[in-house]
mmCIF file of the C-alpha atoms, coordinates in Angstrom:
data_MODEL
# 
_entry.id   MODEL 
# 
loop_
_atom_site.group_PDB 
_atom_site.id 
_atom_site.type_symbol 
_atom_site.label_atom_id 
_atom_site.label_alt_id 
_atom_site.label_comp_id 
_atom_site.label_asym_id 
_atom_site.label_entity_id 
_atom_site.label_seq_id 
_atom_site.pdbx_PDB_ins_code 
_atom_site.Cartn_x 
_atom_site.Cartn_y 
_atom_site.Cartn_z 
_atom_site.occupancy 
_atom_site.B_iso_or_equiv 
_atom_site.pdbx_formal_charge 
_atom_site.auth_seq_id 
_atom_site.auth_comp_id 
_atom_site.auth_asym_id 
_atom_site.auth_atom_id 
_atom_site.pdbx_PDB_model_num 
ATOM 1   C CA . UNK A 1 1   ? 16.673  17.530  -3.937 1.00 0.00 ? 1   UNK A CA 1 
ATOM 2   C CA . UNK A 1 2   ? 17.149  13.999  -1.716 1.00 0.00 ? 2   UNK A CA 1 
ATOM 3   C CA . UNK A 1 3   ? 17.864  15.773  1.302  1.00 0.00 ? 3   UNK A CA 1 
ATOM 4   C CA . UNK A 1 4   ? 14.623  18.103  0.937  1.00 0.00 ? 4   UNK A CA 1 
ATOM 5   C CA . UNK A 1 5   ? 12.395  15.505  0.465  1.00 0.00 ? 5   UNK A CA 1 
ATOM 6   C CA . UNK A 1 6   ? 13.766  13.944  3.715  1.00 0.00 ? 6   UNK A CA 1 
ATOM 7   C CA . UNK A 1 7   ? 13.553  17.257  5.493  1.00 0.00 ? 7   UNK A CA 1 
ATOM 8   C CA . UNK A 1 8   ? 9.524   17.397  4.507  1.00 0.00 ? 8   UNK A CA 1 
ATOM 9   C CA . UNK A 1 9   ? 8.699   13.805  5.809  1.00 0.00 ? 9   UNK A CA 1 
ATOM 10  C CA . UNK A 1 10  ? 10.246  14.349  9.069  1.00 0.00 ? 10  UNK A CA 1 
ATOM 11  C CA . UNK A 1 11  ? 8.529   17.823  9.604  1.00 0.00 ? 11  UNK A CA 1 
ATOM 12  C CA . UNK A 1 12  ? 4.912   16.077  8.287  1.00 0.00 ? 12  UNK A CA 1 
ATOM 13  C CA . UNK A 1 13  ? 5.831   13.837  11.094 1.00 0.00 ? 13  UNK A CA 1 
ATOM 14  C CA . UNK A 1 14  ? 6.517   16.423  13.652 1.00 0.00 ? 14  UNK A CA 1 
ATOM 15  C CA . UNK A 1 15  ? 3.944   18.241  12.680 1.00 0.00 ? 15  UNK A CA 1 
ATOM 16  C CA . UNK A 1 16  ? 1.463   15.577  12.082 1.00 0.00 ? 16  UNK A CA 1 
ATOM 17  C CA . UNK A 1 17  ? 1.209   14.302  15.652 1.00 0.00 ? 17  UNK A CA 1 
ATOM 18  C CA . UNK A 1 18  ? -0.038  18.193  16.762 1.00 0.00 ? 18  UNK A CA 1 
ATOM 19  C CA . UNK A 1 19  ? -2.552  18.592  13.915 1.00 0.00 ? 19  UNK A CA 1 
ATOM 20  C CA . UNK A 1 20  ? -4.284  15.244  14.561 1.00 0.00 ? 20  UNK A CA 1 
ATOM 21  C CA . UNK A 1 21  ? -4.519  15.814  18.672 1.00 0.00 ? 21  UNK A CA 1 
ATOM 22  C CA . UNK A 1 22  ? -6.049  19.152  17.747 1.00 0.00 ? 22  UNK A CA 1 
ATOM 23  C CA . UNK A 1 23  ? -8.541  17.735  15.180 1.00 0.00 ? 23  UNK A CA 1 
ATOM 24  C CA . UNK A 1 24  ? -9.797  15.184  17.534 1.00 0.00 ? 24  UNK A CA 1 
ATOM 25  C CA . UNK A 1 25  ? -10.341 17.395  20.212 1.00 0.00 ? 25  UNK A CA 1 
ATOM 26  C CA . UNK A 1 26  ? -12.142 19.873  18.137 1.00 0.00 ? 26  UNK A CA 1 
ATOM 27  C CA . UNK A 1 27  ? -14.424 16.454  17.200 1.00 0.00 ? 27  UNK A CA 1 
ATOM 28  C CA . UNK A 1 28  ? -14.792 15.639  20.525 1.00 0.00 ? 28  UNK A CA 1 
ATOM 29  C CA . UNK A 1 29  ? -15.382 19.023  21.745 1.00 0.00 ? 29  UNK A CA 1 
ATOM 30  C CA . UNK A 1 30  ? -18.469 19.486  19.582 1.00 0.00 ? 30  UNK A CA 1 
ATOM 31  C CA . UNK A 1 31  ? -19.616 15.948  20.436 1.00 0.00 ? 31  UNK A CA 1 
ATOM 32  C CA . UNK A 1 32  ? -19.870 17.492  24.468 1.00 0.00 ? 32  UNK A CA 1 
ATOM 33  C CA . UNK A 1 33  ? -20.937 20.236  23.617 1.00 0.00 ? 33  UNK A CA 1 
ATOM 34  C CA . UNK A 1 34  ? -23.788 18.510  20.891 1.00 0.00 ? 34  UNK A CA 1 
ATOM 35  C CA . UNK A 1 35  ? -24.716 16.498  23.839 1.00 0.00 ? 35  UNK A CA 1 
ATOM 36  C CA . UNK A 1 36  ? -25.249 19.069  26.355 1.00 0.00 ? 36  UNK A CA 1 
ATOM 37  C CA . UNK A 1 37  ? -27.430 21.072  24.298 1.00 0.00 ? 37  UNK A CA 1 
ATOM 38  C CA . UNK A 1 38  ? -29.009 18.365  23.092 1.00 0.00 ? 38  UNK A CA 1 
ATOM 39  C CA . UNK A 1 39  ? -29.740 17.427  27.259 1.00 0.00 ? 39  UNK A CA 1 
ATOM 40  C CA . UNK A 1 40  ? -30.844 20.936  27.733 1.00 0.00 ? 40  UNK A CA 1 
ATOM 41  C CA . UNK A 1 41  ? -33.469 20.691  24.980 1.00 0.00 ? 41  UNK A CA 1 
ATOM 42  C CA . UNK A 1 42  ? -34.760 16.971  25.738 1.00 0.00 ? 42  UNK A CA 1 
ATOM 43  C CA . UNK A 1 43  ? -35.020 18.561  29.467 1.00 0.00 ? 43  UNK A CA 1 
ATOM 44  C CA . UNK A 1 44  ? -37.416 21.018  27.841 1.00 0.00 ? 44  UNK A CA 1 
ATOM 45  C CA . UNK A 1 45  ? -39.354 18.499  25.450 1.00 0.00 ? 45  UNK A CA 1 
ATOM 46  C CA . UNK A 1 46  ? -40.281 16.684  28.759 1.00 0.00 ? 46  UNK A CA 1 
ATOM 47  C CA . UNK A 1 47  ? -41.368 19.205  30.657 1.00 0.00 ? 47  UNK A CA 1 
ATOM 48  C CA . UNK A 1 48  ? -43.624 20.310  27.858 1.00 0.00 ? 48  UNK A CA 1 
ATOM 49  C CA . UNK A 1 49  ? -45.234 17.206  27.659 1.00 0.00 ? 49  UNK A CA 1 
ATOM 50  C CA . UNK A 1 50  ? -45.413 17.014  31.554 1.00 0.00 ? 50  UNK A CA 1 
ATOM 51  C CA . UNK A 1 51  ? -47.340 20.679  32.048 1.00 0.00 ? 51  UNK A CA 1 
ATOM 52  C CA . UNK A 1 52  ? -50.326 19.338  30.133 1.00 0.00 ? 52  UNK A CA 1 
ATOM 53  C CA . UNK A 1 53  ? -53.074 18.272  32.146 1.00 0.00 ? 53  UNK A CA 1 
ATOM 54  C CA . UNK A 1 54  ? -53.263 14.611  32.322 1.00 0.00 ? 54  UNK A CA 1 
ATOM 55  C CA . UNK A 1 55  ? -49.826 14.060  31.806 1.00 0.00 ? 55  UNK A CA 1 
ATOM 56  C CA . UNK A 1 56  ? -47.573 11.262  33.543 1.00 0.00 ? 56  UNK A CA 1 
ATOM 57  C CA . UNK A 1 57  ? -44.045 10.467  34.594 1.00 0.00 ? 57  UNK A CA 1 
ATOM 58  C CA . UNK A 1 58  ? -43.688 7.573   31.790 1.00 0.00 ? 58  UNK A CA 1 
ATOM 59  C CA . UNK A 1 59  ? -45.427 10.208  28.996 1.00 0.00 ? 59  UNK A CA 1 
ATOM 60  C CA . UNK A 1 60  ? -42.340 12.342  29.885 1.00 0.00 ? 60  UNK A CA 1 
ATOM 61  C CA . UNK A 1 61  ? -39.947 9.576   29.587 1.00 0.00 ? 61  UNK A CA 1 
ATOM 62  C CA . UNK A 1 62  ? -40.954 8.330   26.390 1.00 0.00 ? 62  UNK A CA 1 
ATOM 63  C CA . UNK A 1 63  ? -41.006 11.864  24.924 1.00 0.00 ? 63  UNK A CA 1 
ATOM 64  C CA . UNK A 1 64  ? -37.387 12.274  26.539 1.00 0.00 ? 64  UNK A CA 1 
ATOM 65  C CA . UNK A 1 65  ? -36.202 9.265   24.917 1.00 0.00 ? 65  UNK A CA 1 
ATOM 66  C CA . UNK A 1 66  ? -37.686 9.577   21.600 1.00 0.00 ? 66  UNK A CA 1 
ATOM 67  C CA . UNK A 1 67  ? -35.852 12.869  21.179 1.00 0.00 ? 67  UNK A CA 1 
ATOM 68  C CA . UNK A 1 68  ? -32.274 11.324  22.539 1.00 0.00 ? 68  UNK A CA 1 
ATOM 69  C CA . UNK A 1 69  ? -32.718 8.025   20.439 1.00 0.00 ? 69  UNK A CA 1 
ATOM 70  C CA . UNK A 1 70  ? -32.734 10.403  16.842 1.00 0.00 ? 70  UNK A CA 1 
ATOM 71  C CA . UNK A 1 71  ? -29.249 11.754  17.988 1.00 0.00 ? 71  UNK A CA 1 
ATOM 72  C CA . UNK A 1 72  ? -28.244 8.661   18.835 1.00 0.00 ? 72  UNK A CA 1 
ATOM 73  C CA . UNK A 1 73  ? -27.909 9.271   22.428 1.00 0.00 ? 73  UNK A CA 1 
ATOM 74  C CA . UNK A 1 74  ? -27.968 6.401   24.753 1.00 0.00 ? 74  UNK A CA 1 
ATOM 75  C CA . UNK A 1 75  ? -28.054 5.173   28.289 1.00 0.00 ? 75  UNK A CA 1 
ATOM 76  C CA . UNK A 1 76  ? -29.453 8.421   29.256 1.00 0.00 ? 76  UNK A CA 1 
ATOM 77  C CA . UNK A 1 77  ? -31.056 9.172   32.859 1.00 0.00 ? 77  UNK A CA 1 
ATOM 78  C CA . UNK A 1 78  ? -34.258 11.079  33.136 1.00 0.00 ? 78  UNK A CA 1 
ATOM 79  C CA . UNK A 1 79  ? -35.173 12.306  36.310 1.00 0.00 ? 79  UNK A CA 1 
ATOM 80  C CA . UNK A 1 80  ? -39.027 13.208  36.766 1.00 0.00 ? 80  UNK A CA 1 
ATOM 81  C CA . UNK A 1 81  ? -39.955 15.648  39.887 1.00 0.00 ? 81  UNK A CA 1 
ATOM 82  C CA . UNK A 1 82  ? -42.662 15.166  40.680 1.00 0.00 ? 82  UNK A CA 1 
ATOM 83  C CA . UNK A 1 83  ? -42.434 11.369  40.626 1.00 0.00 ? 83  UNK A CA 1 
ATOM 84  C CA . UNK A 1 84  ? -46.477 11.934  40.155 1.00 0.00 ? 84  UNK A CA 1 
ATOM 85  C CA . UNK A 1 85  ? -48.647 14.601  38.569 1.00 0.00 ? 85  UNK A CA 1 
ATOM 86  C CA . UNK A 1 86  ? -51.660 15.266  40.146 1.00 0.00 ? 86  UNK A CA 1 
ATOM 87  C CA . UNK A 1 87  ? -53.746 18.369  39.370 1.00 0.00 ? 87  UNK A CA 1 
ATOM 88  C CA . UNK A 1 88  ? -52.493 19.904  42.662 1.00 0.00 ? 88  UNK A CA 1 
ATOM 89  C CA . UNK A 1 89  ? -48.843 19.787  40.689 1.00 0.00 ? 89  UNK A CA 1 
ATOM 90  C CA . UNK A 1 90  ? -48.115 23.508  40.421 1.00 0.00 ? 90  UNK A CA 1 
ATOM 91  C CA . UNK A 1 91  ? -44.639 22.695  38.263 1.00 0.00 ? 91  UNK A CA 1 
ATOM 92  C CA . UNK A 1 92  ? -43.035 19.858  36.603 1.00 0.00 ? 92  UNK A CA 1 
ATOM 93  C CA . UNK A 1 93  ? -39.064 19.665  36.399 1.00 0.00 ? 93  UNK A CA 1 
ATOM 94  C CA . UNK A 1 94  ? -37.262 17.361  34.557 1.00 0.00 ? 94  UNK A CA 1 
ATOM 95  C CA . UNK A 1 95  ? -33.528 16.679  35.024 1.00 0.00 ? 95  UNK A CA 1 
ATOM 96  C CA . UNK A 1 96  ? -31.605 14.599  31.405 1.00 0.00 ? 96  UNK A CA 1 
ATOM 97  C CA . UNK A 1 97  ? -28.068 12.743  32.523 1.00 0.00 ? 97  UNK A CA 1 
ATOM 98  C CA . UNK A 1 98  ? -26.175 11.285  29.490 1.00 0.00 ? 98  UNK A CA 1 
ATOM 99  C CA . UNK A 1 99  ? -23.055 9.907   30.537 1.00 0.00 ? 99  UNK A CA 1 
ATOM 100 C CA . UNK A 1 100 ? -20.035 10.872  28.441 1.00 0.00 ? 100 UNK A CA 1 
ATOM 101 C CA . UNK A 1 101 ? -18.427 7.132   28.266 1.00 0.00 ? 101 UNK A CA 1 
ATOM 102 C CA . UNK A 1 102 ? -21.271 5.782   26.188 1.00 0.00 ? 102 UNK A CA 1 
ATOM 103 C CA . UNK A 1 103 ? -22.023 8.909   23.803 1.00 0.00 ? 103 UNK A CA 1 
ATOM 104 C CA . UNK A 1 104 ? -17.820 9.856   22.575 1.00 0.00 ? 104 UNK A CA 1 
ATOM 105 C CA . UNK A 1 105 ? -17.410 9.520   19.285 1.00 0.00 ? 105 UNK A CA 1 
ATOM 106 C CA . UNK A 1 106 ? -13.722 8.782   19.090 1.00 0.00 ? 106 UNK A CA 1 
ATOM 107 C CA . UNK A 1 107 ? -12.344 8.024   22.282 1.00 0.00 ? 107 UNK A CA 1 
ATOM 108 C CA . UNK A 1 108 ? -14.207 7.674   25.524 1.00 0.00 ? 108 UNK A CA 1 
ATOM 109 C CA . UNK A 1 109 ? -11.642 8.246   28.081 1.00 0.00 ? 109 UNK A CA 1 
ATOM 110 C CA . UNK A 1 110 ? -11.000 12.240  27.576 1.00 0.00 ? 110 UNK A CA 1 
ATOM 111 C CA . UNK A 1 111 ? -14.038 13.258  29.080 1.00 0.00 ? 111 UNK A CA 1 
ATOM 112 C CA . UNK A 1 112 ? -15.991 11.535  32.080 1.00 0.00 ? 112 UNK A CA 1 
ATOM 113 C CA . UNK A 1 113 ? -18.985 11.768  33.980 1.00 0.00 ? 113 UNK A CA 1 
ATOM 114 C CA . UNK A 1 114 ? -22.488 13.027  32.607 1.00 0.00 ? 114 UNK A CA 1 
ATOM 115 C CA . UNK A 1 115 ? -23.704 15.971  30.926 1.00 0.00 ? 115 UNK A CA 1 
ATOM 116 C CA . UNK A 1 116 ? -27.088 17.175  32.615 1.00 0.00 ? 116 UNK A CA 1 
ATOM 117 C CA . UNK A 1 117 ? -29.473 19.081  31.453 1.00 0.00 ? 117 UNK A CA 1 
ATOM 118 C CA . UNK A 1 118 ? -32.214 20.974  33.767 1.00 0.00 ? 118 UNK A CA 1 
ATOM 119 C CA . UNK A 1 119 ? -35.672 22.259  32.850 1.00 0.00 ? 119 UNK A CA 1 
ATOM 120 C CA . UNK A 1 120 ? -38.848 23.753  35.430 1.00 0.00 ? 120 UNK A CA 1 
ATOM 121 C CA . UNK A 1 121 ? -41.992 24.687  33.956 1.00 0.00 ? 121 UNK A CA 1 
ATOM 122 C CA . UNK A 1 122 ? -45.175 26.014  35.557 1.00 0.00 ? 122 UNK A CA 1 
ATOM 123 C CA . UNK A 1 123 ? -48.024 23.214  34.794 1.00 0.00 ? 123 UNK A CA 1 
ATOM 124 C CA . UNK A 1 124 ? -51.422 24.397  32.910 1.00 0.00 ? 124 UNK A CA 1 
ATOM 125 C CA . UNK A 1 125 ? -53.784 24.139  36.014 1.00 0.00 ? 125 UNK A CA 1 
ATOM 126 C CA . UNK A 1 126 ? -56.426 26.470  37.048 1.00 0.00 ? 126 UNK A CA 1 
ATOM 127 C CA . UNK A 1 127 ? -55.959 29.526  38.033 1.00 0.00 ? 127 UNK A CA 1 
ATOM 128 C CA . UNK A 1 128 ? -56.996 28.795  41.708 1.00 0.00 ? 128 UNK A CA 1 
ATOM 129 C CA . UNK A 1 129 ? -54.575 26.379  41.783 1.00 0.00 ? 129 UNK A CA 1 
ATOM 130 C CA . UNK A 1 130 ? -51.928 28.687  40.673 1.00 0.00 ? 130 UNK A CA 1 
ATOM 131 C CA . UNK A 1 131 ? -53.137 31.012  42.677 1.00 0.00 ? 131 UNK A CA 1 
ATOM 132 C CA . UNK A 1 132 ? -52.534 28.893  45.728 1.00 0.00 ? 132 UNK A CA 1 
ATOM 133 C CA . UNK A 1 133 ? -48.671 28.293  45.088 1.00 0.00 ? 133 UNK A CA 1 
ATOM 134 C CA . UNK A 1 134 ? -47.733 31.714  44.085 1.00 0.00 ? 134 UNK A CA 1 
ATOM 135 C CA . UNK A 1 135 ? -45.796 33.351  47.072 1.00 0.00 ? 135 UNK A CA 1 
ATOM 136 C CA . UNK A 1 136 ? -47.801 36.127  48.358 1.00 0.00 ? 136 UNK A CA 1 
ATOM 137 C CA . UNK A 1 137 ? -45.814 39.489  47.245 1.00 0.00 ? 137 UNK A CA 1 
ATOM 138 C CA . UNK A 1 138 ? -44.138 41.298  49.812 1.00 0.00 ? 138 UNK A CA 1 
ATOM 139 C CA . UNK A 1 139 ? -45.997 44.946  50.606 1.00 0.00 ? 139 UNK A CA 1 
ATOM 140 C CA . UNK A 1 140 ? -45.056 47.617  48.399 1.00 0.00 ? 140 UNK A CA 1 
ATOM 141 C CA . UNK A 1 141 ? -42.650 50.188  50.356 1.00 0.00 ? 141 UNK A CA 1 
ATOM 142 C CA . UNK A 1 142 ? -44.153 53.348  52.195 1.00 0.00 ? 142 UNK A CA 1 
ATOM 143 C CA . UNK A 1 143 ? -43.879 56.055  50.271 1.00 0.00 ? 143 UNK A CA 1 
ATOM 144 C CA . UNK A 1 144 ? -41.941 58.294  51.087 1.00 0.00 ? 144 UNK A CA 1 
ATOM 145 C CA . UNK A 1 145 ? -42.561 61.878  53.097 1.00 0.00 ? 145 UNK A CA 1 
ATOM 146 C CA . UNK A 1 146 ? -42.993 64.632  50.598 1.00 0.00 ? 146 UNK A CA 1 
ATOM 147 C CA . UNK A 1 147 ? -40.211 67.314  51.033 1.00 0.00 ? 147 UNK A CA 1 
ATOM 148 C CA . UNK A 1 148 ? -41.651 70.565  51.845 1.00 0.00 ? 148 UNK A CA 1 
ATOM 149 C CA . UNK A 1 149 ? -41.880 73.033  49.710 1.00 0.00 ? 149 UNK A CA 1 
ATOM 150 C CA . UNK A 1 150 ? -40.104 76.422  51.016 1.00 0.00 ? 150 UNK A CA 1 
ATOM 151 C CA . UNK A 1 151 ? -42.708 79.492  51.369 1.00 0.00 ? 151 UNK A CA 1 
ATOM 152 C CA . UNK A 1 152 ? -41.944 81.974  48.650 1.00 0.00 ? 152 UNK A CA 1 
ATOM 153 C CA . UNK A 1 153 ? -40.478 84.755  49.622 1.00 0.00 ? 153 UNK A CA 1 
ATOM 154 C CA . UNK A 1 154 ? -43.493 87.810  49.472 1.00 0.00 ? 154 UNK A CA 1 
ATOM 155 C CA . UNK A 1 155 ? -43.172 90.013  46.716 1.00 0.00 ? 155 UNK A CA 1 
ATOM 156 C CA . UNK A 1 156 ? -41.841 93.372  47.790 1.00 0.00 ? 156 UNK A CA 1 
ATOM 157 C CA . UNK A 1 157 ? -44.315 95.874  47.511 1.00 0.00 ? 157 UNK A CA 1 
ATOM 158 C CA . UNK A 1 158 ? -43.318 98.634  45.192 1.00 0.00 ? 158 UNK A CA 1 
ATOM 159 C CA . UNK A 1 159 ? -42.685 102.311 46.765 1.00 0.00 ? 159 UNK A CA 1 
ATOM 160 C CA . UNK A 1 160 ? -44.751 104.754 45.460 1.00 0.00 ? 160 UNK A CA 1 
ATOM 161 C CA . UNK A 1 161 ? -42.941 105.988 41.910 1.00 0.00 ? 161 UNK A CA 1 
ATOM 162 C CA . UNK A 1 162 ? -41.503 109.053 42.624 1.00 0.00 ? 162 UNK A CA 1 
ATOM 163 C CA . UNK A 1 163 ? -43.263 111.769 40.473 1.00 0.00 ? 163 UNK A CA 1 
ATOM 164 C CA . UNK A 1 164 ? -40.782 113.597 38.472 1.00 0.00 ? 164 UNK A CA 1 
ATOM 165 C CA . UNK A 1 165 ? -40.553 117.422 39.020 1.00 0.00 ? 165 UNK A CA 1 
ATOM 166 C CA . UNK A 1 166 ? -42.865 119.018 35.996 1.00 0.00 ? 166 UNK A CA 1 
ATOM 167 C CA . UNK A 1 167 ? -40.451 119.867 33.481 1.00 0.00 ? 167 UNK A CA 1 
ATOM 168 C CA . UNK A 1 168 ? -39.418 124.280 33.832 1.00 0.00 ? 168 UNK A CA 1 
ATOM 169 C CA . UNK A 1 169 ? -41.244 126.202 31.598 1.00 0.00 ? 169 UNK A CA 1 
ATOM 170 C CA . UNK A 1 170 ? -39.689 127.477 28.396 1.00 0.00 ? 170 UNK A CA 1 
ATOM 171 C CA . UNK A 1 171 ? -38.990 131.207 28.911 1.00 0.00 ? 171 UNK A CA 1 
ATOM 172 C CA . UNK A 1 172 ? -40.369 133.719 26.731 1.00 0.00 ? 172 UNK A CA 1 
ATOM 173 C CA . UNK A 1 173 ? -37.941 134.647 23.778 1.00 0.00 ? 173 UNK A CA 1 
ATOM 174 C CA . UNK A 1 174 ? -37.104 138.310 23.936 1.00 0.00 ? 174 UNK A CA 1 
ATOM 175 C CA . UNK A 1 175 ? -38.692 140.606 21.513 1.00 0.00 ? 175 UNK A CA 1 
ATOM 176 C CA . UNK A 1 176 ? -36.925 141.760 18.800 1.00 0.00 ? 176 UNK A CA 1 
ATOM 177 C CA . UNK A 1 177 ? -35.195 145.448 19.274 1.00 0.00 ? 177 UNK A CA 1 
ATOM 178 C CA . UNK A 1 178 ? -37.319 147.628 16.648 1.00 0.00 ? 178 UNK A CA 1 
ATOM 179 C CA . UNK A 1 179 ? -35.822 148.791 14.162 1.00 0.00 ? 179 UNK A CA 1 
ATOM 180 C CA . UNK A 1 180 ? -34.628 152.752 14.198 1.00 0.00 ? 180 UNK A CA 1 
ATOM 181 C CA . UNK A 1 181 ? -36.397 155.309 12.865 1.00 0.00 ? 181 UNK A CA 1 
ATOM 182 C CA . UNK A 1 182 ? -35.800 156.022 9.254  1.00 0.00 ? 182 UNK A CA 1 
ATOM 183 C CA . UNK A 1 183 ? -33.557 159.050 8.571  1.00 0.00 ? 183 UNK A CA 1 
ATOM 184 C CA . UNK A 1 184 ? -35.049 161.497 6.193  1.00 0.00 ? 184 UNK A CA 1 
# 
C-alpha cells in the first residue's frame, strides 16, 4: 500500500503542472476575450452618445469611461473622429484601446499589446445634410434587348374533307318462290 501512495503523489505532480497551465490560460483567455468585447461595446456606447445632436468629443469620453471603469478596465485609449462635431458631421467613429499589461488578471506577460475595439455610426442630422454626404448611386444598368419572339409558323389550311362515296344501296331481297299448286 506504501508504494501506491508514492506512485499517486508523483503522478499528482506530473500531472499537476499540466492542469494548472491549462486552467490559467482558460482564465486568461476569457479575461482577452471579456476585454475585447467589452472594447467593442464601449466603442458602441460612444458613438451613441456622439450621433445625438449637440454632442461633444469629452461627452463621448466620459460615457466611454464610465462603461470601462464598472469592469474594471483601466488605462484605456479612446479615440474620437471627428475630433469635433459640428452639425455638418455626417458620422461619428469611435476607436477603444485597452492595453493588455494593465487589464490581466493573473499574469501580464502572456499577452501584449491592446485590444481595440471599432464603432461608425451615421449622426442624427437633417435630412439635407444626409442627403449631401450620401454617394450619389451609380445608374441602374440598361436593360437589356428583348429577344425576339420567332413568327409562328401559319396554321396549315385544311384540304377540303374528302366526301365519302354514298354508301351502295341494299339490293332488293328476292321474292319468295310460290308455293306449288295443291294436288287434288
Amino acid at each position: 500500500m506504501g508504494n501506491r501512495v508514492g506512485a499517486a503523489a508523483v503522478e499528482m505532480a506530473i500531472v499537476s503542472v499540466v492542469l494548472f497551465a491549462v486552467i490559467i490560460s482558460s482564465i486568461e483567455m476569457s479575461r482577452m476575450s471579456m476585454l475585447r468585447h467589452s472594447a467593442d461595446y464601449s466603442a458602441y456606447l460612444g458613438a451613441r452618445v456622439g450621433i445625438i445632436t449637440g454632442a461633444n468629443t469629452s461627452d463621448i469620453e466620459a460615457r466611454v469611461d464610465d462603461h470601462l471603469s464598472k469592469i474594471g478596465v483601466k488605462n484605456a485609449v479612446v479615440t474620437v473622429t471627428p475630433a469635433t462635431i459640428t452639425e455638418a458631421t455626417t458620422q461619428v467613429k469611435v476607436e477603444v484601446a485597452i492595453p493588455a499589461t494593465g487589464n490581466s488578471w493573473i499574469t501580464p506577460k502572456h499577452f501584449t499589446g491592446s485590444v481595440v475595439g471599432r464603432c461608425t455610426l451615421l449622426t442624427e442630422r437633417s435630412a439635407m445634410v444626409m442627403s449631401q454626404s450620401m454617394p450619389t448611386p451609380p445608374p441602374p444598368p440598361p436593360e437589356p434587348e428583348p429577344e425576339p419572339e420567332p413568327t409562328p409558323d401559319p396554321e396549315p389550311t385544311p384540304d377540303p374533307a374528302p366526301t365519302p362515296d354514298p354508301p351502295a344501296p341494299d339490293p332488293e331481297p328476292e321474292p319468295d318462290p310460290e308455293p306449288p299448286p295443291p294436288m287434288l
